[in-house]
N, CA, C and O atoms as a Maestro MAE file, in Angstrom:
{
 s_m_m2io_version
 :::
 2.0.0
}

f_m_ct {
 s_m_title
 :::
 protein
 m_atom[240] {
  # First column is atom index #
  i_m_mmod_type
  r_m_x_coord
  r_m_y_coord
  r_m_z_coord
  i_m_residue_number
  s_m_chain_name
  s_m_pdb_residue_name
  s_m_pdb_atom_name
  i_m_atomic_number
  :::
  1 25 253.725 147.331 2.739 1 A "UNK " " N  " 7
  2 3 254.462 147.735 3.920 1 A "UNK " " CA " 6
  3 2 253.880 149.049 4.443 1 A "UNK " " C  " 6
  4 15 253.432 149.874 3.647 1 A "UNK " " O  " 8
  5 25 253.877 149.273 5.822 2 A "UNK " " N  " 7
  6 3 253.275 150.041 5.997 2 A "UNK " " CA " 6
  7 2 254.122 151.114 6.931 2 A "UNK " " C  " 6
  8 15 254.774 150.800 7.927 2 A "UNK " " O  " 8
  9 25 253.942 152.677 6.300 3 A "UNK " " N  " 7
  10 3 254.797 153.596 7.173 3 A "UNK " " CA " 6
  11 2 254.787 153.528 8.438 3 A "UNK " " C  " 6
  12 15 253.751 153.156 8.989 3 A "UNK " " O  " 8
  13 25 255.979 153.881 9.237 4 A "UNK " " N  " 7
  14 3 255.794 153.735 10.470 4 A "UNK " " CA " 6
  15 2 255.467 154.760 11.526 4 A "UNK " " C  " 6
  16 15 255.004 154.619 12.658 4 A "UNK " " O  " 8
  17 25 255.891 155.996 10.743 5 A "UNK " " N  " 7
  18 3 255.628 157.310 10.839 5 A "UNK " " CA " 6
  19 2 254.321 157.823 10.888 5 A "UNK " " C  " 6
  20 15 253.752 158.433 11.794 5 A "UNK " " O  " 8
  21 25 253.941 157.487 9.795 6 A "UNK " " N  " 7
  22 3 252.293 157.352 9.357 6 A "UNK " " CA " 6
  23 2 251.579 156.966 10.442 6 A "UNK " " C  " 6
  24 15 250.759 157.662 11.040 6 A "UNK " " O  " 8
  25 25 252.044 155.322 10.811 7 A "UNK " " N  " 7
  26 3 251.344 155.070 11.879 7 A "UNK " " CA " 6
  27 2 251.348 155.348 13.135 7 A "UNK " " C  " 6
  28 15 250.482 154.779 13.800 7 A "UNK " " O  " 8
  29 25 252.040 156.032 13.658 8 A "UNK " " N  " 7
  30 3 252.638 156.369 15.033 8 A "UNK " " CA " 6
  31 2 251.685 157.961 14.561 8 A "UNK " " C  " 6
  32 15 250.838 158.248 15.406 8 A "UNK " " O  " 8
  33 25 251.740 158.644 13.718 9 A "UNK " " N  " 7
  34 3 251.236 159.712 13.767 9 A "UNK " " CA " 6
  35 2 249.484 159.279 13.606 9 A "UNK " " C  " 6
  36 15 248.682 160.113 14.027 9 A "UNK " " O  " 8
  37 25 249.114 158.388 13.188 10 A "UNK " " N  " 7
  38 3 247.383 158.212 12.748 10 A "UNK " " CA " 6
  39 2 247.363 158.053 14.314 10 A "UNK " " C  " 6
  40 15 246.892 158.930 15.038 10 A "UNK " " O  " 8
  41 25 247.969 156.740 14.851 11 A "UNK " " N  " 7
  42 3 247.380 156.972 16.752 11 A "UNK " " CA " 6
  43 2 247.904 157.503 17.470 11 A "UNK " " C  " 6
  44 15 247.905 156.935 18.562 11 A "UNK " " O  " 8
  45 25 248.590 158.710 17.422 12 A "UNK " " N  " 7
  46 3 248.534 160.110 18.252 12 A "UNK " " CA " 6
  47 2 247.429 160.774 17.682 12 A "UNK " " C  " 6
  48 15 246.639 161.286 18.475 12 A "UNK " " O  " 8
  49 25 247.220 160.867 16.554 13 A "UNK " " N  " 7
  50 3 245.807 161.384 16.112 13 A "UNK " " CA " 6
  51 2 244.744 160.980 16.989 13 A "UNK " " C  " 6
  52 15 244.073 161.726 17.701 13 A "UNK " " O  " 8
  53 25 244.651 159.767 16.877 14 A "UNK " " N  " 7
  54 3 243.643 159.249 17.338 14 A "UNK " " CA " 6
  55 2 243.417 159.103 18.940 14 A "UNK " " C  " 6
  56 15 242.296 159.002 19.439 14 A "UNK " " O  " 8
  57 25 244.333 159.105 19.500 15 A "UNK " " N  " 7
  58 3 244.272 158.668 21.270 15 A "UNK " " CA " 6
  59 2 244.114 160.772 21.473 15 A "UNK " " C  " 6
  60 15 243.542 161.061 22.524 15 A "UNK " " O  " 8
  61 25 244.499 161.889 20.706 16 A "UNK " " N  " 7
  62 3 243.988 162.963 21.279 16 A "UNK " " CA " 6
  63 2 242.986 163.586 20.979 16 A "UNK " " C  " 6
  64 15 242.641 164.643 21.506 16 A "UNK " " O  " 8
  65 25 242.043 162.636 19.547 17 A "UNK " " N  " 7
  66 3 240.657 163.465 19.474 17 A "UNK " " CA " 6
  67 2 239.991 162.223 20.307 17 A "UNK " " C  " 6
  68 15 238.805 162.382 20.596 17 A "UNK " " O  " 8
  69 25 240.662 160.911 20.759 18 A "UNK " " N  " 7
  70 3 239.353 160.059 21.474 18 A "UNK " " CA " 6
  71 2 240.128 161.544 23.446 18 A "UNK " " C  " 6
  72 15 239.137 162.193 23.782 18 A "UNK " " O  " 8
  73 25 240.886 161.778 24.007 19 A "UNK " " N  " 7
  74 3 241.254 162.325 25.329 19 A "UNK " " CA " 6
  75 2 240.556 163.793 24.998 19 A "UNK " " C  " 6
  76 15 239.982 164.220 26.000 19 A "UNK " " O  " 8
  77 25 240.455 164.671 23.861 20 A "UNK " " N  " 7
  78 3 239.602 165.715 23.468 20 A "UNK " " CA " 6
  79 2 238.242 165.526 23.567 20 A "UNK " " C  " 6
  80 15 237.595 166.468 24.027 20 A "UNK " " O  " 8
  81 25 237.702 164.600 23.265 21 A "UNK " " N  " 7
  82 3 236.700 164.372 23.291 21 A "UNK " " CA " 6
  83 2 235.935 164.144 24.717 21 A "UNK " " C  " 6
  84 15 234.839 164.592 25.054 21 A "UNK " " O  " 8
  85 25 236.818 163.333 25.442 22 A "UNK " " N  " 7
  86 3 236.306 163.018 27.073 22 A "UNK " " CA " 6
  87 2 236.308 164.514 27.557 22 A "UNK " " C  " 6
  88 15 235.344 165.016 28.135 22 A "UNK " " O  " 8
  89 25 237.796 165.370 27.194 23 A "UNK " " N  " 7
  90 3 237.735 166.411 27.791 23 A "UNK " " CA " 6
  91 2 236.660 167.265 27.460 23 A "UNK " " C  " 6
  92 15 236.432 167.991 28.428 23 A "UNK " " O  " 8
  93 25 235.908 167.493 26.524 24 A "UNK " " N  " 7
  94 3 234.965 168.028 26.551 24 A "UNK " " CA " 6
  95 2 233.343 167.448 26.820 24 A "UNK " " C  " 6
  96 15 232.448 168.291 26.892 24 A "UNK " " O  " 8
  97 25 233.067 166.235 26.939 25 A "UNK " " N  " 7
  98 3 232.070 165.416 27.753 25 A "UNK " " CA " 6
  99 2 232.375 166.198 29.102 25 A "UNK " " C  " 6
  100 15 231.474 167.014 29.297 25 A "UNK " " O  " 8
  101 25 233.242 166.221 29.996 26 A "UNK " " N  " 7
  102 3 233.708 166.218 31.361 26 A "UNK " " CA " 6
  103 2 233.183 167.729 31.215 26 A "UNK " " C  " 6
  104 15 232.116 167.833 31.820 26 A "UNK " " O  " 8
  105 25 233.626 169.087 30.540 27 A "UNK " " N  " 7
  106 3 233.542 170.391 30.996 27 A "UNK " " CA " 6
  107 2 232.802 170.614 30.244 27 A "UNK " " C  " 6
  108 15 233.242 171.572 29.609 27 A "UNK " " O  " 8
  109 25 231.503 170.206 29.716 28 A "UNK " " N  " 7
  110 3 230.559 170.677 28.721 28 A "UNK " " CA " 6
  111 2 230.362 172.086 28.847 28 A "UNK " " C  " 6
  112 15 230.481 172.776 27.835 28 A "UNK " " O  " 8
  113 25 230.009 172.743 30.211 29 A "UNK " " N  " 7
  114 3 229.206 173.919 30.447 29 A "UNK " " CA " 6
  115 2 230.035 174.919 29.915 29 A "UNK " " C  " 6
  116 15 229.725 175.818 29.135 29 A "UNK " " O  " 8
  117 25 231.663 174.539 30.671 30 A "UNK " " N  " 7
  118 3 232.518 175.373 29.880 30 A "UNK " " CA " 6
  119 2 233.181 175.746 28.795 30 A "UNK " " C  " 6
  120 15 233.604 176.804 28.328 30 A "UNK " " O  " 8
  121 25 233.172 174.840 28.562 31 A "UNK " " N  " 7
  122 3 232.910 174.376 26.208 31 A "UNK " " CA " 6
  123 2 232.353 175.710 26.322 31 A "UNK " " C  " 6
  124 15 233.075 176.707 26.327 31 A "UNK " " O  " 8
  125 25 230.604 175.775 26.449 32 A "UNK " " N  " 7
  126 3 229.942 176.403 25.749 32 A "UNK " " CA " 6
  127 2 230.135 177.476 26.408 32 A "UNK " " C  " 6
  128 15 230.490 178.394 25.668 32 A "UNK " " O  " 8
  129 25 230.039 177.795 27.653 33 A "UNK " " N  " 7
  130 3 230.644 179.130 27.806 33 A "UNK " " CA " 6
  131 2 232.204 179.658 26.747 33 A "UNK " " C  " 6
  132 15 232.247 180.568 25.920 33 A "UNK " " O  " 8
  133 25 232.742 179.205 26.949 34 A "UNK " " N  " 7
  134 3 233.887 179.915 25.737 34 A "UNK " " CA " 6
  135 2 233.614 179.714 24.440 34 A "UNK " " C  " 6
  136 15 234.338 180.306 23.640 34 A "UNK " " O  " 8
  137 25 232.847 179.105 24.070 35 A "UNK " " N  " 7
  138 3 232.283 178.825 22.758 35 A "UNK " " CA " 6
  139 2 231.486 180.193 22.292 35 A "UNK " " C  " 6
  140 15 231.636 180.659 21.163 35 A "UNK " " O  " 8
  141 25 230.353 180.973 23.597 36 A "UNK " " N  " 7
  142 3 229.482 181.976 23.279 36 A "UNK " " CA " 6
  143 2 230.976 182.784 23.294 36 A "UNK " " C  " 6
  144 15 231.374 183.046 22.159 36 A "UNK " " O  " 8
  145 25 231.832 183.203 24.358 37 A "UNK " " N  " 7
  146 3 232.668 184.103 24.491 37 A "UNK " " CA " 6
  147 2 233.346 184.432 23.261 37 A "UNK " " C  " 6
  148 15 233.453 185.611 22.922 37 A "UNK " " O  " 8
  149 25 233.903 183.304 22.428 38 A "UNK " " N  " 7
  150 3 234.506 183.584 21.177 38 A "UNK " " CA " 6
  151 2 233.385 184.032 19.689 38 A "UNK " " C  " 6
  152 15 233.794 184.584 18.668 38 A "UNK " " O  " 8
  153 25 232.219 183.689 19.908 39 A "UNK " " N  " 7
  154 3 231.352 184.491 19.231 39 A "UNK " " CA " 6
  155 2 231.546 185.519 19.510 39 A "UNK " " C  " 6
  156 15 231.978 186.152 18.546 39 A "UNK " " O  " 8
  157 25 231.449 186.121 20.436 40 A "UNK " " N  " 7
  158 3 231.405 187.510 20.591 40 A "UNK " " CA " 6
  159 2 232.387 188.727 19.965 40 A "UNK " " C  " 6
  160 15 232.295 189.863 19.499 40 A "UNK " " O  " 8
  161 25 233.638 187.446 20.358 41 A "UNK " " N  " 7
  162 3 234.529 188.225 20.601 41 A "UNK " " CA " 6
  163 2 234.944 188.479 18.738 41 A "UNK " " C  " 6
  164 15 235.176 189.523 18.127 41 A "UNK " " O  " 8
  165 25 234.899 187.034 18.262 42 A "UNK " " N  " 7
  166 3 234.705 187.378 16.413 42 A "UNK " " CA " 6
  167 2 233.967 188.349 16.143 42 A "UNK " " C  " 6
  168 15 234.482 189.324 15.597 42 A "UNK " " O  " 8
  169 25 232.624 188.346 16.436 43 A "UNK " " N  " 7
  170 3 231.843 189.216 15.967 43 A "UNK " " CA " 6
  171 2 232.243 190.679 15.997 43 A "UNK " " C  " 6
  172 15 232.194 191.390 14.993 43 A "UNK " " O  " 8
  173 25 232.793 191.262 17.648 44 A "UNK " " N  " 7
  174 3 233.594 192.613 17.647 44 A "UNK " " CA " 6
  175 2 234.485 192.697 16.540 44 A "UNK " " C  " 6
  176 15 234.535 193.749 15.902 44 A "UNK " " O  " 8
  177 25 235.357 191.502 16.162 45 A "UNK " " N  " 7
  178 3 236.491 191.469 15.407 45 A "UNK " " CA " 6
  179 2 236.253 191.686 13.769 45 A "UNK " " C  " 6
  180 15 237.193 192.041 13.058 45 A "UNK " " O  " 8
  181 25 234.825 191.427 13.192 46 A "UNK " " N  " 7
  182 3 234.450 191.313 11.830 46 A "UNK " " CA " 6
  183 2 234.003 192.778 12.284 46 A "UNK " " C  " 6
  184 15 234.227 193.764 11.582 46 A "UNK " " O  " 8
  185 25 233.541 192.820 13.156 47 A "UNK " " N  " 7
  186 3 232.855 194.548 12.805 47 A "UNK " " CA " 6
  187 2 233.731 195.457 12.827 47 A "UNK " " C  " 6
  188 15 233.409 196.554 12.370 47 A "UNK " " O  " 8
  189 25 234.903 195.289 13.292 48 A "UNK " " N  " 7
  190 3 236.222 196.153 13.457 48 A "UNK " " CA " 6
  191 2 236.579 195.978 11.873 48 A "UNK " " C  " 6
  192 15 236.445 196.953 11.135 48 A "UNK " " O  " 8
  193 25 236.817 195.323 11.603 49 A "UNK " " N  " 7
  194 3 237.363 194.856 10.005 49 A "UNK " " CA " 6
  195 2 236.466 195.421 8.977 49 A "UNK " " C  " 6
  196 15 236.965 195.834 7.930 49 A "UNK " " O  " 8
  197 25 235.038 195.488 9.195 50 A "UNK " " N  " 7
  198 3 234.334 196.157 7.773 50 A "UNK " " CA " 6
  199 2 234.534 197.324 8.293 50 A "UNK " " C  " 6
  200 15 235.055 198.073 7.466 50 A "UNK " " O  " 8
  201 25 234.320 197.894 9.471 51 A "UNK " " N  " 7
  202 3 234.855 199.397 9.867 51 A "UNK " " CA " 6
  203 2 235.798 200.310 8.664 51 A "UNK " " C  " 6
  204 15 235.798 201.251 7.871 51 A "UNK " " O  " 8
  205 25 236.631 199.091 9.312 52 A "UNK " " N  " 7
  206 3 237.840 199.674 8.781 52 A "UNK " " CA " 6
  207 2 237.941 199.848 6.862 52 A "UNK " " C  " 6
  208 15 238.137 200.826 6.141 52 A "UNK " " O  " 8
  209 25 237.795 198.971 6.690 53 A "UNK " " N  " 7
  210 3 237.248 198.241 5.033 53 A "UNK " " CA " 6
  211 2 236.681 199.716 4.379 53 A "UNK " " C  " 6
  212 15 237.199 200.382 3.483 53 A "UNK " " O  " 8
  213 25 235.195 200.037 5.295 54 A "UNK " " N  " 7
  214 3 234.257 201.056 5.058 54 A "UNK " " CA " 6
  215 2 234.768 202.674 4.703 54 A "UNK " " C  " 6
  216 15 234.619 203.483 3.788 54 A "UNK " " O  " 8
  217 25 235.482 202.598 6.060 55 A "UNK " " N  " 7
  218 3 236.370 203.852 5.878 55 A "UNK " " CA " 6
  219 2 237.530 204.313 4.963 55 A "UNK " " C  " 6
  220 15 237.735 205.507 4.740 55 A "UNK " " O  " 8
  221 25 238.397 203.161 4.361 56 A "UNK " " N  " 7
  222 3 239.246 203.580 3.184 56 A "UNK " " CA " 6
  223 2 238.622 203.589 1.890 56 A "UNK " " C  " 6
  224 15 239.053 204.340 1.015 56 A "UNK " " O  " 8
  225 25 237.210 202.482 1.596 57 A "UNK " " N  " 7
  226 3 236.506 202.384 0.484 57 A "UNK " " CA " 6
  227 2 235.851 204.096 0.173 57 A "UNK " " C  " 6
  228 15 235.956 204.771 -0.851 57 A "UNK " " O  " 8
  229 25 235.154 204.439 1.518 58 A "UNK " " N  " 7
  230 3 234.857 205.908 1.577 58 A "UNK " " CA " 6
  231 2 235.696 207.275 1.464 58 A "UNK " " C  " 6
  232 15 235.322 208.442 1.350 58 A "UNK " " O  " 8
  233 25 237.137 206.618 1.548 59 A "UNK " " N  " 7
  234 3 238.193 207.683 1.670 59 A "UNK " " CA " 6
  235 2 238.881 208.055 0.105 59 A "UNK " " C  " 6
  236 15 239.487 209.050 -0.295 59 A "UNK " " O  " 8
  237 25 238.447 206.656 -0.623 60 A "UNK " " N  " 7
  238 3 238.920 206.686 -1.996 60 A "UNK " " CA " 6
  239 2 237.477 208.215 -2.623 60 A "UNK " " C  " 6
  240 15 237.468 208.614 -3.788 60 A "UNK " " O  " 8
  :::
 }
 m_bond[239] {
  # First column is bond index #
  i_m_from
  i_m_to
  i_m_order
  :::
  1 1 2 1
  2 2 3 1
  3 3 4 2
  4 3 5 1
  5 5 6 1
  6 6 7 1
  7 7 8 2
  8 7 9 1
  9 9 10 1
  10 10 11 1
  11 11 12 2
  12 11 13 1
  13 13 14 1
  14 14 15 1
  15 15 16 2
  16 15 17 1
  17 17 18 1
  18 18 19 1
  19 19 20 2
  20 19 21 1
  21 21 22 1
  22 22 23 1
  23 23 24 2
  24 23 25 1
  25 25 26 1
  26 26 27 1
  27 27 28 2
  28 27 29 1
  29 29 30 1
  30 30 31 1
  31 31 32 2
  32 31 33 1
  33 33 34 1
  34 34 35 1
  35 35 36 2
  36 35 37 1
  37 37 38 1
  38 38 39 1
  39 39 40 2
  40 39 41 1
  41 41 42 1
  42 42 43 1
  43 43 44 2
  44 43 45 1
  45 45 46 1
  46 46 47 1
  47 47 48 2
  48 47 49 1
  49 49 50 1
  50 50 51 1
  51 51 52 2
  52 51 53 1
  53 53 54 1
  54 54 55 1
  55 55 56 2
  56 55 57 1
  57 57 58 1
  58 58 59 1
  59 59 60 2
  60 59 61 1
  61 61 62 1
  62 62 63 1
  63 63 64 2
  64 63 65 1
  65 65 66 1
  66 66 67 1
  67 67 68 2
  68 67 69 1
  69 69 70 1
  70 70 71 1
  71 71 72 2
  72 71 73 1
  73 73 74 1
  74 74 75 1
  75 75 76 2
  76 75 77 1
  77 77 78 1
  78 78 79 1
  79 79 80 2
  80 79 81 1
  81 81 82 1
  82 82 83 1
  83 83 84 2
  84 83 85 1
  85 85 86 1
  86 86 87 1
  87 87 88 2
  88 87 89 1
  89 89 90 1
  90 90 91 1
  91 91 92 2
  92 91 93 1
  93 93 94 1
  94 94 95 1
  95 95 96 2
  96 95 97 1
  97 97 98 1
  98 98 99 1
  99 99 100 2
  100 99 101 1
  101 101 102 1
  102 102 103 1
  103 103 104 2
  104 103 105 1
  105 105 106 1
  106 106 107 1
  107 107 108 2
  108 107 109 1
  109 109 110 1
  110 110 111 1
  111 111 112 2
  112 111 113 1
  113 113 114 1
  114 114 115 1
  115 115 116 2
  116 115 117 1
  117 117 118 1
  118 118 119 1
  119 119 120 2
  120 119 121 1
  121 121 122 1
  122 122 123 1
  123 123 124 2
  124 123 125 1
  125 125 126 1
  126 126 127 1
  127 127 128 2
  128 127 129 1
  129 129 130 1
  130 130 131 1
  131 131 132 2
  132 131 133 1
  133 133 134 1
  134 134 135 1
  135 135 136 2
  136 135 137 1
  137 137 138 1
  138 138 139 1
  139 139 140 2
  140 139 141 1
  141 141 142 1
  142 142 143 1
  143 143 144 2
  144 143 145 1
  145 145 146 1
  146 146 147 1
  147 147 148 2
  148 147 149 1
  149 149 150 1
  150 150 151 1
  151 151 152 2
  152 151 153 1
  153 153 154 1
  154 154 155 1
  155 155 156 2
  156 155 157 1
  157 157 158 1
  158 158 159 1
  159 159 160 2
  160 159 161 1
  161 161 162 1
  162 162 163 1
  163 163 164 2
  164 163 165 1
  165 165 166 1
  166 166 167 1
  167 167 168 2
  168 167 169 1
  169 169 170 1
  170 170 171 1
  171 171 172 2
  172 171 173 1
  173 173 174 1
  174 174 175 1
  175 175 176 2
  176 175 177 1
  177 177 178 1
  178 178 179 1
  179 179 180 2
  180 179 181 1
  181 181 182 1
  182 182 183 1
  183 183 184 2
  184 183 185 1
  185 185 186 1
  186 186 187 1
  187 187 188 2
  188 187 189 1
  189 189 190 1
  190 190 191 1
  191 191 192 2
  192 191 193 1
  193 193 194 1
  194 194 195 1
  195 195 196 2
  196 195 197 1
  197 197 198 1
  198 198 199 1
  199 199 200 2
  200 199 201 1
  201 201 202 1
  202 202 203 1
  203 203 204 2
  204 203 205 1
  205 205 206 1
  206 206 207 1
  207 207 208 2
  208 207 209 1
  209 209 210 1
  210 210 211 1
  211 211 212 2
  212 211 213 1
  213 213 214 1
  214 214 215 1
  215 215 216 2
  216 215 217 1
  217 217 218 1
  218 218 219 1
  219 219 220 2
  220 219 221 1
  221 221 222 1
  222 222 223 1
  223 223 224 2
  224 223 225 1
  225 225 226 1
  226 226 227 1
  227 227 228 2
  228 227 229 1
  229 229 230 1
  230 230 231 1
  231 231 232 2
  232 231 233 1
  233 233 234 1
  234 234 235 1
  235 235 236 2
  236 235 237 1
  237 237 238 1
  238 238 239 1
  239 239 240 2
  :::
 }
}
């Protein structure tokens, strides 16, 4: 027997990575534009973090 829950949840799974998927076929350019943007923006964010890391390790 098979859950019904289960299944109602596997194809909502499935019908929003197959509508995710078109959606990003359709706006490729902008994918990757926010794709570089969030590099960036991690990268500020890890360097803020060993900053910080650096400065109490140095404070001990």
């Amino acid at each position: 027997m098979v859950d019904k829950a289960g299944l109602g949840s596997l194809l909502a799974g499935l019908i929003l990575i197959a509508l995710g998927a078109y959606g990003i076929l359709i706006y490729l350019d902008e994918v990757i534009s926010v794709l570089k943007g969030s590099l960036g923006v991690i990268a500020v964010l890890i360097g803020i973090f060993l900053a910080v890391i650096g400065f109490f390790i140095m404070k001990e």
